[in-house]
N, C-alpha and C positions, 0 to 999 in steps of 0.2 A: 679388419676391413673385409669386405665380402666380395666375390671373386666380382669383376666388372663382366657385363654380358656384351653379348656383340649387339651391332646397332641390329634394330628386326626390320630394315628395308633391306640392308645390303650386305650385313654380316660384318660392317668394318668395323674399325674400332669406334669409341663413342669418347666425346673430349671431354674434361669435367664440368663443362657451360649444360652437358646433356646435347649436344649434338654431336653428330659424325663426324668425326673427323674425314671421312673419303667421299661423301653423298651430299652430306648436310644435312640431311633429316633430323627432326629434332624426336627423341626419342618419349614417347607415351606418359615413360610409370617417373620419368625424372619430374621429381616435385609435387607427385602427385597429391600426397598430402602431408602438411608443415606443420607442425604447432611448435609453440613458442612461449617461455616463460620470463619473465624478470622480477625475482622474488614475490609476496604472493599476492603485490600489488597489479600486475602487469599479463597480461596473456591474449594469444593472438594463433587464430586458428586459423588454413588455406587449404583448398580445394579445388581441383582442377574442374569440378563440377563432373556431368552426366553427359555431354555433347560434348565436350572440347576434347584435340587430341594434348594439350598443351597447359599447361597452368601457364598463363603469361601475367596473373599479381603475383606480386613478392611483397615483403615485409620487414621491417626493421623495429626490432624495440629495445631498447638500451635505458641503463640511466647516468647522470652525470651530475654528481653532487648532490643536490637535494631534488631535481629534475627527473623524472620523467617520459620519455621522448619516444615517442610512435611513428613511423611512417608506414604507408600503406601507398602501391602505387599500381595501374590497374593498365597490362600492354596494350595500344589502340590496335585490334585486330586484322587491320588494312593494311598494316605498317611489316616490314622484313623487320625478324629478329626480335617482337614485339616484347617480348618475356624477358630477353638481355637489357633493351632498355629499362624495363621494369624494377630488375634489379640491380640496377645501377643506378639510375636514380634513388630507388629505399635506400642505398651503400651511402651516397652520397650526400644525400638529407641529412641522413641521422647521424654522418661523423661532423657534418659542419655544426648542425645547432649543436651536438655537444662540445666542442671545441670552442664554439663561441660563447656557450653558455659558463662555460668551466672559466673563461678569461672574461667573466665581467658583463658581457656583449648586452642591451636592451632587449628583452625577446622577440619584439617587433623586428628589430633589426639582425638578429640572426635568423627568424624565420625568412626575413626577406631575403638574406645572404646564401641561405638550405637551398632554398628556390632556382635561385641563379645557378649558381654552384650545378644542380643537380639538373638542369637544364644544359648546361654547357659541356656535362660530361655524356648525356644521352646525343647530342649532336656529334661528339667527336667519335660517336660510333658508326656515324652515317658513312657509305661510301660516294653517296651525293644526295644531295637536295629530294632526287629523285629517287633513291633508297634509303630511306632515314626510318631508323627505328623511332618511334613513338611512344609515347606512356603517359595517363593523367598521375595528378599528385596529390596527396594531403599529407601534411604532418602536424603532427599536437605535442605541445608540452603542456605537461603539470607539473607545476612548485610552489612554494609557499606563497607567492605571489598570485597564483591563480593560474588559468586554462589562456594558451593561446593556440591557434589556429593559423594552416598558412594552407591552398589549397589552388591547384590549377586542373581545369578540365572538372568532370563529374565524380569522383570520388569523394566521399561525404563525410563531414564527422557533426557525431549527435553528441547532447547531452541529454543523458536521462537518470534524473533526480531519484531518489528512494519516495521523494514525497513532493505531490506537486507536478506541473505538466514540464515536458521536456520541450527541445527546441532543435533546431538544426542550426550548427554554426558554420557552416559553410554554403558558398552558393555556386550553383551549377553553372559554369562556361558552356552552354548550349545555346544555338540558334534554332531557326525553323526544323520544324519534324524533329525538336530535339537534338538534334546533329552537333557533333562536338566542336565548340568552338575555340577551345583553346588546349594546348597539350603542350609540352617537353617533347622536342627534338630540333634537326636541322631545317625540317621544311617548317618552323616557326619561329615566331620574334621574342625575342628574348622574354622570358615572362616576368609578367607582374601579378604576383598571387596577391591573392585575397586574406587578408590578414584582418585576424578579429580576436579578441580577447576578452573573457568570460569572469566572474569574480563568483562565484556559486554562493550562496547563503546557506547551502545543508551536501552533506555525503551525496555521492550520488557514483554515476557510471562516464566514463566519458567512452566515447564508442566510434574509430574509424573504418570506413567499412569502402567495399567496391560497390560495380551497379549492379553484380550477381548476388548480393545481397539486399540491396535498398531497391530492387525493382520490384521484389516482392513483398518486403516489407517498407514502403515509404514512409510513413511518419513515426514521428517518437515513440507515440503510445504503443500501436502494435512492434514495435522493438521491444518498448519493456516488456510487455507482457512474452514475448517469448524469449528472454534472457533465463527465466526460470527451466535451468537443465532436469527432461526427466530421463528416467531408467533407456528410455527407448532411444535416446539421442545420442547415451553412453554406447548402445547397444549397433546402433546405425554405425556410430565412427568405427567399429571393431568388424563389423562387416562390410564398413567401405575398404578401411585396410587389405581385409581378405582377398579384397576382390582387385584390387591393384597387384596384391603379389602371392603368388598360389603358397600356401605354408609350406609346402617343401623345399622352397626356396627361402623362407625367411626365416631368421636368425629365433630362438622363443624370445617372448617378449617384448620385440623389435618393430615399431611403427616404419615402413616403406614411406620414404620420401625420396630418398637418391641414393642409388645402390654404389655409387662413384665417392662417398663422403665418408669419413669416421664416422663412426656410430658415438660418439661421446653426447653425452648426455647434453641438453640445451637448457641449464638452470642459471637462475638469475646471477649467480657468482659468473658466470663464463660469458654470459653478455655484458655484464659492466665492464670485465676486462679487455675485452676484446679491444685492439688499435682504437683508436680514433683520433684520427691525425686527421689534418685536412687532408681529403679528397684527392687520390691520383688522378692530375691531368686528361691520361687518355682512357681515361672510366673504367682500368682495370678493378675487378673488383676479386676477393677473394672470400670462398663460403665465412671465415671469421670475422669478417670487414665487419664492423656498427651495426655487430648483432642480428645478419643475414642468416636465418636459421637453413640451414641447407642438407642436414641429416641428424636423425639421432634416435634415442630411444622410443616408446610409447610415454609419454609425460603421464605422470600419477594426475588425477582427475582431483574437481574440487573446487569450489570457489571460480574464480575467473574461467577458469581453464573449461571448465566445463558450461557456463554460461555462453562463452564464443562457440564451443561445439557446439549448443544447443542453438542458436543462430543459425550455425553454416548447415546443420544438419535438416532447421527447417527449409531453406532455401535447396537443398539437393529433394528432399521431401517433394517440394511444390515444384519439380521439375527441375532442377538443376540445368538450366541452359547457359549457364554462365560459369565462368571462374568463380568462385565466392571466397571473402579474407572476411573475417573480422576481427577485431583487435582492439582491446576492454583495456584500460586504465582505472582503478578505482581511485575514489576523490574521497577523502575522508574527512566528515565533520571541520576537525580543528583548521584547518586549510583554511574555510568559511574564516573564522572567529582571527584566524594572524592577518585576515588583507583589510587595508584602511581602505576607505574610500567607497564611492556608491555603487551599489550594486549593477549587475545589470551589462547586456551586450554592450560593446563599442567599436564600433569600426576603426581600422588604422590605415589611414590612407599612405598612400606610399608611391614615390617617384624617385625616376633612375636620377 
């Protein structure tokens, strides 16, 4: 473990959320960039972006049985504490649907259960109505039954086929000028996500992502087309590293994401193990909690891993004014060929 520094507003200590303990300040280089793997199906990259002082996405990807399971959740900027909601809600998502999934549960019915769940835990962080952390949400499974979707507020998840045009499965809770209309926390009503479930007929990508990603690139196509990682995007994440933590200070070999965490490596054995119990009450979450990557190595590149770089990297590219996450499931062929029934999007409607 690497010596913890003092907070750089006030010199206090700094708690392992990455704020002060004496000031509150939340400190810069905490989380500044995450990646994430679950065997060499699954990979999921974060970035605090070029403007923010703060990464307030977080991330979850685990899998459970023959499952799957992604969340991605994106802090509403307005909001006190927006990054703690963030990642308590990912926490909370991703240990229900696998708990639910592992006992049986319909997917519909455990993403709608992730939802609530992880809604009721970002409220109980509020200190009132009038200081309530906030946070949008998406989370996807894939399993032999196919792709479902559950999503609140503007974080997005695509499909994007090897062959053939992609789609968006999710839809935006915005009103006028865009303006968010629906999020996770206390100054909101219990949610009711938006649940959809997909049956793919070929391999493909499934891909959840924030709006510091899909503002720049919004539709399917222009996603695929820059999923294809080149030399220079390997090149950018090793000089965004740099530039978060001066090499005298970092460990060889060592990607900065939280200088407060074990440096233990974050591969897909260590995410599937991880707890996943139902959900603590009061949103305590802990960095191993359902696959909350929180510190680790520099992850060997390749495949997934580097398609999600090469995403977050075009978005820092075209200006980085945002937090940007992405996070890659691949869908492979035989998936298509084991699900009966017709093809094709379908809505799941859903009532408390």
């Amino acid at each position: 473990m690497s010596a913890t520094p003092g907070c750089g507003a006030c010199g206090g200590t700094v708690a392992p959320d990455g704020h002060c303990w004496d000031c509150g300040t939340a400190q810069p280089s905490f989380r500044a960039h995450v990646e994430a793997t679950a065997g060499p199906g699954a990979a999921a990259v974060s970035d605090r972006g070029l403007r923010r002082a703060v990464n307030a996405d977080a991330m979850a990807l685990v899998t459970a049985g023959p499952w799957t399971i992604g969340v991605v959740c994106d802090g509403v900027s307005m909001s006190p504490r927006s990054e703690r909601a963030a990642r308590v809600a990912a926490q909370t998502g991703a240990a229900t649907l696998a708990a639910r999934l592992e006992a049986g549960a319909l997917p519909e019915d455990a993403h709608h259960r992730a939802a609530v769940r992880a809604g009721r835990a970002v409220a109980a962080l509020a200190a009132s109505v009038d200081a309530a952390p906030a946070c949008t949400y998406v989370a996807a499974t894939a399993g032999p039954q196919g792709l479902w979707c559950g999503s609140v507020g503007d974080s997005r998840a695509y499909w994007l086929p090897d062959h053939g045009p992609g789609m968006a499965l999710t839809e935006d809770d915005t009103g006028e000028h865009d303006a968010l209309a629906a999020w996770l926390g206390a100054d909101a009503p219990e949610p009711e996500p938006h649940i959809r479930s997909y049956r793919p007929p070929g391999p493909g990508r499934l891909l959840l992502c924030t709006d510091g990603l899909w503002r720049y690139l919004p539709d399917p196509d222009s996603l695929r087309v820059h999923l294809t990682p080149h030399p220079s995007a390997i090149r950018a994440t090793t000089a965004r590293l740099s530039d978060i933590q001066p090499p005298a200070s970092r460990p060889p070999n060592v990607r900065q994401s939280d200088d407060l965490a074990d440096r233990t490596r974050l591969d897909g054995s260590r995410l599937a193990s991880s707890p996943l119990g139902d959900a603590r009450p009061d949103g305590a979450s802990h960095p191993d909690d359902a696959g909350i990557p929180d510190g680790g190595e520099l992850l060997d590149g390749g495949g997934l891993l580097d398609e999600a770089r090469a995403l977050v990297a075009h978005a820092l590219d075209a200006g980085g004014h945002d937090n940007v996450t992405a996070l890659l499931i691949a869908v492979p062929a035989p998936m298509a060929r084991d699900v009966s029934g017709p093809f094709g999007p379908r809505a799941v409607p859903r009532t408390c």
